[in-house]
N, CA, C and O atoms as a MOPAC input file, in Angstrom:
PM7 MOZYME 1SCF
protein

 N    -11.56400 1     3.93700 1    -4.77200 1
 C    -11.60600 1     4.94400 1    -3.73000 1
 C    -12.29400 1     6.18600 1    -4.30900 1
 O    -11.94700 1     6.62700 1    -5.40500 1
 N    -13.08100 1     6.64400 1    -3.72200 1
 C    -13.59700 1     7.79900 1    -3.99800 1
 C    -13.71900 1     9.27700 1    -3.02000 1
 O    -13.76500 1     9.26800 1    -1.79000 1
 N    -13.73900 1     9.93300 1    -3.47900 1
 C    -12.88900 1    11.46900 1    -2.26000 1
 C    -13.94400 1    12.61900 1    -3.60800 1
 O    -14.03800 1    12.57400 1    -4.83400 1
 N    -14.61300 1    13.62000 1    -2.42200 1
 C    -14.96200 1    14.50100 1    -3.35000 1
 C    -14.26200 1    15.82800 1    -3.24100 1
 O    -13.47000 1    16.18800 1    -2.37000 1
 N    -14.67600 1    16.44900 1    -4.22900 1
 C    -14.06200 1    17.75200 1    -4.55500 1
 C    -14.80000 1    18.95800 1    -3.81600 1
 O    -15.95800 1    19.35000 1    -3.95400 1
 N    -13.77400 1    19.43100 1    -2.98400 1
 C    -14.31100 1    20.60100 1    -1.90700 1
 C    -13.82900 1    21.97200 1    -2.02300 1
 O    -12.81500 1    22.32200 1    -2.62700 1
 N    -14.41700 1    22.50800 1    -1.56900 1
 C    -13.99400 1    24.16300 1    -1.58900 1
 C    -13.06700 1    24.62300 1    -0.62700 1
 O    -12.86300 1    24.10200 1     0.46900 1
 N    -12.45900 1    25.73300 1    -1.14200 1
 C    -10.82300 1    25.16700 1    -0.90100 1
 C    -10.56600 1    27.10400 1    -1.04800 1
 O     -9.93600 1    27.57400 1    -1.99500 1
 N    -11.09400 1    27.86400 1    -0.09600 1
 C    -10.74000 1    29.32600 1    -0.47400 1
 C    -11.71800 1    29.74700 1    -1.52600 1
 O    -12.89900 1    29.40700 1    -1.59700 1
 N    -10.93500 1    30.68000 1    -2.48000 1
 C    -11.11400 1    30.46000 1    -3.57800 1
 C    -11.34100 1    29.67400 1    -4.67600 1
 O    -11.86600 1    29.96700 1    -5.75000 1
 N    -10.77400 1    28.39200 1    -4.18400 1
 C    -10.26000 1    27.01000 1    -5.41200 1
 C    -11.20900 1    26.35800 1    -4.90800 1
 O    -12.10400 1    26.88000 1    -4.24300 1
 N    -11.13600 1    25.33800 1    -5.12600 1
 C    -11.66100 1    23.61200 1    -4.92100 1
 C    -10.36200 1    23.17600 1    -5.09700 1
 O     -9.48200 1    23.67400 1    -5.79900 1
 N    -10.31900 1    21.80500 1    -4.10800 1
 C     -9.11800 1    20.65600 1    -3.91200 1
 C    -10.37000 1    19.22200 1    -3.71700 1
 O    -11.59600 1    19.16300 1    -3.80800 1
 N     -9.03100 1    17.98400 1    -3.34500 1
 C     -9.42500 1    16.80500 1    -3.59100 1
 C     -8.26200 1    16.28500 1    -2.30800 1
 O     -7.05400 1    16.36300 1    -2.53000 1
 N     -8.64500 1    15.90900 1    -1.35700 1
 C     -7.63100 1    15.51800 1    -0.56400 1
 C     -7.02600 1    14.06500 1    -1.07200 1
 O     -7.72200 1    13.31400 1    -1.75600 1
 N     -5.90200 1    13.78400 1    -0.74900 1
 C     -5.33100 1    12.86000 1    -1.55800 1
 C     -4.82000 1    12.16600 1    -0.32100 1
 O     -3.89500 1    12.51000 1     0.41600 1
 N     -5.50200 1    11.26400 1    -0.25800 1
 C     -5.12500 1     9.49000 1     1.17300 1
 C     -3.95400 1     9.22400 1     1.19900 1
 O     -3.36700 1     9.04000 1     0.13200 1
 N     -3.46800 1     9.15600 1     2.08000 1
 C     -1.51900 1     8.93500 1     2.52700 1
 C     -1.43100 1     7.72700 1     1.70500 1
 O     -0.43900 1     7.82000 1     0.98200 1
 N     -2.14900 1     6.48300 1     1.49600 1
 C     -1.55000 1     5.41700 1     0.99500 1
 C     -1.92800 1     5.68700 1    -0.62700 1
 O     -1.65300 1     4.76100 1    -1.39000 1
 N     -2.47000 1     6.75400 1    -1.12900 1
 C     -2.50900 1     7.08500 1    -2.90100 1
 C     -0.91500 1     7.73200 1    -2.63400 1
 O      0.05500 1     7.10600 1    -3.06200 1
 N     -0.73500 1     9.06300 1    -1.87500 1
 C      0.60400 1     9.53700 1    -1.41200 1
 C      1.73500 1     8.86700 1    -1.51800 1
 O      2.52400 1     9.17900 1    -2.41000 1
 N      1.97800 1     7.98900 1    -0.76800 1
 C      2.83400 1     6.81300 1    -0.68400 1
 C      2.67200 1     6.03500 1    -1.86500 1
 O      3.75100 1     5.50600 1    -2.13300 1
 N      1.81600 1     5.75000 1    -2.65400 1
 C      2.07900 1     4.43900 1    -3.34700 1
 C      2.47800 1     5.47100 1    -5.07900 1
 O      3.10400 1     5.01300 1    -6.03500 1
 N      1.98200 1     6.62800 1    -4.99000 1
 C      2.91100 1     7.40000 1    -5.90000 1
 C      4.00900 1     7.88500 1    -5.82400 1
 O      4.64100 1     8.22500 1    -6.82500 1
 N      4.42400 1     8.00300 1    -4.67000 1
 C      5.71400 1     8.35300 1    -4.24200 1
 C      5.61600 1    10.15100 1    -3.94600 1
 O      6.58800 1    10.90200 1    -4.02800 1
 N      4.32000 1    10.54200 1    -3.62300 1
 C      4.21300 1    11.86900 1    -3.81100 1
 C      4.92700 1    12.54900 1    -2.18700 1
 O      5.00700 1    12.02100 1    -1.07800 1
 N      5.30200 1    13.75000 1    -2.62100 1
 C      5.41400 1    14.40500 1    -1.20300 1
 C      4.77800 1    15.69800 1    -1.05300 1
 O      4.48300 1    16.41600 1    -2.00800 1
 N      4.52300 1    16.04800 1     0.44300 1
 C      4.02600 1    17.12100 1     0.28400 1
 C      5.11500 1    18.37300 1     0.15700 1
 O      6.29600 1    18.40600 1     0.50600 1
 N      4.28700 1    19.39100 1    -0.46800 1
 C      4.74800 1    20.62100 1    -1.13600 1
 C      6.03700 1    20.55100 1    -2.09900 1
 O      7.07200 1    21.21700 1    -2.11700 1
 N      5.60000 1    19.54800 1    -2.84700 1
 C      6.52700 1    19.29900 1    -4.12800 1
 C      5.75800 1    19.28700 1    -5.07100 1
 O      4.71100 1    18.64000 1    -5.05300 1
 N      6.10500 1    19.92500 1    -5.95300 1
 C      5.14900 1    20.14700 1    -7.07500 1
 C      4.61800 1    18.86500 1    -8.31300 1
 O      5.28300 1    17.92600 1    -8.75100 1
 N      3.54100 1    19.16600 1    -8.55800 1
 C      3.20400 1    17.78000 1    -9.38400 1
 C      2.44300 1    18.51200 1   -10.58900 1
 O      2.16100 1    19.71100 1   -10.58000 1
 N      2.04700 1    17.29400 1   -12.00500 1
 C      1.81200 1    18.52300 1   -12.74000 1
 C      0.46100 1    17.62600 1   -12.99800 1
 O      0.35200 1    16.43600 1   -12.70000 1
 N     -0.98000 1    18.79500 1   -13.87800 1
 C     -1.75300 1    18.11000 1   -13.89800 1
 C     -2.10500 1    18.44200 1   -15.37300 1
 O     -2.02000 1    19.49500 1   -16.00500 1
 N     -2.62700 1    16.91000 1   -15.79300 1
 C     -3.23800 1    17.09700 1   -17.02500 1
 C     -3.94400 1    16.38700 1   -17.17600 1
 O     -4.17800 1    15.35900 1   -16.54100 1
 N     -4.73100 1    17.10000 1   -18.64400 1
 C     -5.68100 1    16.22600 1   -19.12700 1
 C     -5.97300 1    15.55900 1   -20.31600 1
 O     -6.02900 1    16.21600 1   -21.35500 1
 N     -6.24000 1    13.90500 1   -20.32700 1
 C     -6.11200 1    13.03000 1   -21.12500 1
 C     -7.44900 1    12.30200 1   -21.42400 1
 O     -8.17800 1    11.59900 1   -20.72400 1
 N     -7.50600 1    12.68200 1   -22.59400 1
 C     -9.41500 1    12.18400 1   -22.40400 1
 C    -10.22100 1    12.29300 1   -21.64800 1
 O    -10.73100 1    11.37200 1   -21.01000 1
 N    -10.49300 1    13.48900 1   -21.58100 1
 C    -11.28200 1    14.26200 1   -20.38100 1
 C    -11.47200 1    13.58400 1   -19.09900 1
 O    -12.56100 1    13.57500 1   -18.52600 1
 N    -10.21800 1    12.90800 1   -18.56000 1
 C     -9.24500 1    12.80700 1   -17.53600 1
 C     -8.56400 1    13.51700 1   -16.82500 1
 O     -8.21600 1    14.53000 1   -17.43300 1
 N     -8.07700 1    13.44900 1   -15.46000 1
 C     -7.21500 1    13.99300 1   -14.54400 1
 C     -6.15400 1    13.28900 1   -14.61800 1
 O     -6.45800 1    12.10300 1   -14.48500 1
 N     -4.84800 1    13.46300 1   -14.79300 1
 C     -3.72700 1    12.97100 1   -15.18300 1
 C     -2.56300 1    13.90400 1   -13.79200 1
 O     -1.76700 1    14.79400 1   -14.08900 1
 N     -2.71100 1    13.56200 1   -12.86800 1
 C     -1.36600 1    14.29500 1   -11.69500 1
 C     -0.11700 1    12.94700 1   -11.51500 1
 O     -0.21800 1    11.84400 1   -10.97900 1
 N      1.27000 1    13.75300 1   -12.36200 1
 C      1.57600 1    13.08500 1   -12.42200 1
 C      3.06700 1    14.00200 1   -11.22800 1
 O      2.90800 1    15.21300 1   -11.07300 1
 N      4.38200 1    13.31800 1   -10.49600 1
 C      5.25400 1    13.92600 1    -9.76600 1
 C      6.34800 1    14.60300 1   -10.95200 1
 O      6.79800 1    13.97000 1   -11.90700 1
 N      6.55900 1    15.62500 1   -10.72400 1
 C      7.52400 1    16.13500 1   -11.77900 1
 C      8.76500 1    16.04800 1   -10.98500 1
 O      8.91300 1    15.89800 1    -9.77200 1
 N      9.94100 1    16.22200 1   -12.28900 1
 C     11.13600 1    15.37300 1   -12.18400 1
 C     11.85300 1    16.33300 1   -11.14800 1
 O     11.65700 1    17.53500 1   -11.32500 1
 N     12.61000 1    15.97500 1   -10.15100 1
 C     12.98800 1    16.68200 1    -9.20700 1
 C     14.71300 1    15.86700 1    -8.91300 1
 O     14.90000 1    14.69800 1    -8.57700 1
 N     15.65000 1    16.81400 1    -9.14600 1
 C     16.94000 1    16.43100 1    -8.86500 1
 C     16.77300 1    16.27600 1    -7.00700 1
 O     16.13500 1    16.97500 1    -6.22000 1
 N     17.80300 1    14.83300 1    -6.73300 1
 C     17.88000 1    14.78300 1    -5.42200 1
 C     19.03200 1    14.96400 1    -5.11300 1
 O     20.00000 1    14.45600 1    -5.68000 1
 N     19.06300 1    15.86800 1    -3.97700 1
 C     19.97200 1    16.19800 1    -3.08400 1
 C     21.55200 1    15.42700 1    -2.91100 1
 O     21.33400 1    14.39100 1    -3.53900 1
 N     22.63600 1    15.35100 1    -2.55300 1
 C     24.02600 1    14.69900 1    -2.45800 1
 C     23.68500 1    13.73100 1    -1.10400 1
 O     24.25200 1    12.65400 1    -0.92200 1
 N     22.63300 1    14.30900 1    -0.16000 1
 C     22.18400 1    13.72200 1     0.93400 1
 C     21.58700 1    12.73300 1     0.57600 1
 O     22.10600 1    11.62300 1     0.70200 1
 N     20.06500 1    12.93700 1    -0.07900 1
 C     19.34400 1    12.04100 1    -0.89200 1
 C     20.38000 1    10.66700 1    -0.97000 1
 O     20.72400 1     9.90100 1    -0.07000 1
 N     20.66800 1    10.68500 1    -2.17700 1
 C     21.60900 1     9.90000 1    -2.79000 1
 C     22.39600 1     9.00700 1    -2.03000 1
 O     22.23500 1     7.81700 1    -2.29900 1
 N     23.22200 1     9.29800 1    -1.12900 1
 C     23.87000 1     8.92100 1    -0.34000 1
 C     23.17900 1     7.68800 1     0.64000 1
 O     23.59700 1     6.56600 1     0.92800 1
 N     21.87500 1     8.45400 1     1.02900 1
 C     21.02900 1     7.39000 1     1.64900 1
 C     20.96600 1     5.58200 1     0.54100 1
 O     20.67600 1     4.49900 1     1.04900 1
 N     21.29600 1     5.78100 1    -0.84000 1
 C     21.13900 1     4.75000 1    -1.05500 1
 C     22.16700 1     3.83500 1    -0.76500 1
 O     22.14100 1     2.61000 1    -0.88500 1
 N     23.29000 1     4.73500 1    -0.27800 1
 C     24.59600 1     3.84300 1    -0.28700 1
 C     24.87400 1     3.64600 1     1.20600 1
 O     26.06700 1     3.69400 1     1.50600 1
 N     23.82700 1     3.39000 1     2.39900 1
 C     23.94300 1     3.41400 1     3.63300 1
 C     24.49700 1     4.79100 1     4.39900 1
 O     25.04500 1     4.74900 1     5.50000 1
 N     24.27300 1     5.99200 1     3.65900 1
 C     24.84900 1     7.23800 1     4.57600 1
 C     26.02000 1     7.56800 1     3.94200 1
 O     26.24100 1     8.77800 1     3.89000 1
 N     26.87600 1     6.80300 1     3.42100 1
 C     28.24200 1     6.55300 1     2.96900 1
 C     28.60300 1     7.10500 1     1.25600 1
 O     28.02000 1     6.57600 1     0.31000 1
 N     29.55700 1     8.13800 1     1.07000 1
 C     29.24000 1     8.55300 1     0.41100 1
 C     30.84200 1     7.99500 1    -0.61800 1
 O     31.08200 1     8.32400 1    -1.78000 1
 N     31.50800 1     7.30100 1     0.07900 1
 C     32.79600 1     6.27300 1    -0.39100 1
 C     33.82900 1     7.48600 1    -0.35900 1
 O     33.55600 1     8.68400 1    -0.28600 1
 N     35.16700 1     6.84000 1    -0.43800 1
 C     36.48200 1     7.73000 1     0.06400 1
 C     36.90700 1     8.18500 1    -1.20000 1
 O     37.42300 1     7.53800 1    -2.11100 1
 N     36.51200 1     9.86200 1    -1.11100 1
 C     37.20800 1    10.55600 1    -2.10700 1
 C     38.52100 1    11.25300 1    -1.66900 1
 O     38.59700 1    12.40000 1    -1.22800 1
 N     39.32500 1    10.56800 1    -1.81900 1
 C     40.69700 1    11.12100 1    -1.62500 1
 C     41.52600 1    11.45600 1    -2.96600 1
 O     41.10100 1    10.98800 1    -4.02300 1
 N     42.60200 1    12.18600 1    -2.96700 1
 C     42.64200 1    13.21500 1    -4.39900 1
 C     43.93700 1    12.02800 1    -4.79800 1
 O     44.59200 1    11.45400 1    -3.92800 1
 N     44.14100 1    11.80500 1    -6.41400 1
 C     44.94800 1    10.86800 1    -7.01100 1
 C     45.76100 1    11.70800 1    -7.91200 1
 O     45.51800 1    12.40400 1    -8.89800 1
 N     47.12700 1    11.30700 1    -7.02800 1
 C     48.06700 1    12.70100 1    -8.45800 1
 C     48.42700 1    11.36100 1    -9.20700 1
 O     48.89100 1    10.25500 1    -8.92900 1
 N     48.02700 1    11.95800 1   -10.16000 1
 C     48.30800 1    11.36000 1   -11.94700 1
 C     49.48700 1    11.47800 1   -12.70300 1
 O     49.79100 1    10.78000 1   -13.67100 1
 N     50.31300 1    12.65100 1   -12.07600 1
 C     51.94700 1    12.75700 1   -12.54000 1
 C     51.39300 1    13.74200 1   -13.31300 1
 O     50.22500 1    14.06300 1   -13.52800 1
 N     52.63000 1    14.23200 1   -13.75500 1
 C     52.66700 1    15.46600 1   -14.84100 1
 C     52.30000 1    15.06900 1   -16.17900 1
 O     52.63900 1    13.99500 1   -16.67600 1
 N     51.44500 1    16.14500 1   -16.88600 1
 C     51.05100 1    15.79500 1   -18.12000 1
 C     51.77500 1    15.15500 1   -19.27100 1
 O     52.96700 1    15.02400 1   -18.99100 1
 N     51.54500 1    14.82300 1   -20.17000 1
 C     52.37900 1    13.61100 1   -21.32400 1
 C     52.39000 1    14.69300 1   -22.40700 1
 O     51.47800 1    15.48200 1   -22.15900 1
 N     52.99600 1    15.00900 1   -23.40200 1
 C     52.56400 1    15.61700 1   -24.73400 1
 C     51.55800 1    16.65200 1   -24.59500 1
 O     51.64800 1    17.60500 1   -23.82100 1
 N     50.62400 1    16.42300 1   -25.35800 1
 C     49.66200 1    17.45300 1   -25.36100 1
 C     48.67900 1    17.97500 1   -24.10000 1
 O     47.87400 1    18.90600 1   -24.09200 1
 N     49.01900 1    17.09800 1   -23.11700 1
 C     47.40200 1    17.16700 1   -22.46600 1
 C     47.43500 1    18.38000 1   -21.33900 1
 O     48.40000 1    19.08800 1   -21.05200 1
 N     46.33300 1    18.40600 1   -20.88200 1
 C     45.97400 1    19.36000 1   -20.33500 1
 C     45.75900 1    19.47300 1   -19.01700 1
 O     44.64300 1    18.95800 1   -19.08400 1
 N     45.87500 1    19.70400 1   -17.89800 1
 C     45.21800 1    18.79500 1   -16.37200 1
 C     44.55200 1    20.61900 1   -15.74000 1
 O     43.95700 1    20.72200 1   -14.66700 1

């Protein structure tokens, strides 16, 4: 695939095809980082914590029953 480099304001950009998008897993306005590797372009997705929502989606929406477990009063040393 080939896409050229356009003027962009001030800058130059490279529009990037929904299925390069998708098949990197990129999203828009999430930051990605770029480098260079043997006078290469290297854009790679930087590491991004997901959401409690996120997550959840892997478990069908369901985020399992947290209900609180009394443990009894502490033993000897410990601490609660």
């Amino acid at each position: 695939m080939v896409e050229n480099i356009v003027k962009w304001g001030n800058s130059q950009g490279i529009i990037i095809p929904k299925a390069i998008m998708e098949g990197c897993n990129f999203r828009i306005n999430e930051p990605v980082s770029l480098e260079i590797v043997n006078k290469e372009l290297v854009i790679r997705p930087t590491f991004r914590h997901r959401t409690l929502e996120e997550r959840a989606k892997d478990y069908g929406g369901k985020l399992g029953d947290f209900t609180e477990v009394d443990w009894g009063k502490p033993l000897e040393g410990e601490v609660w």
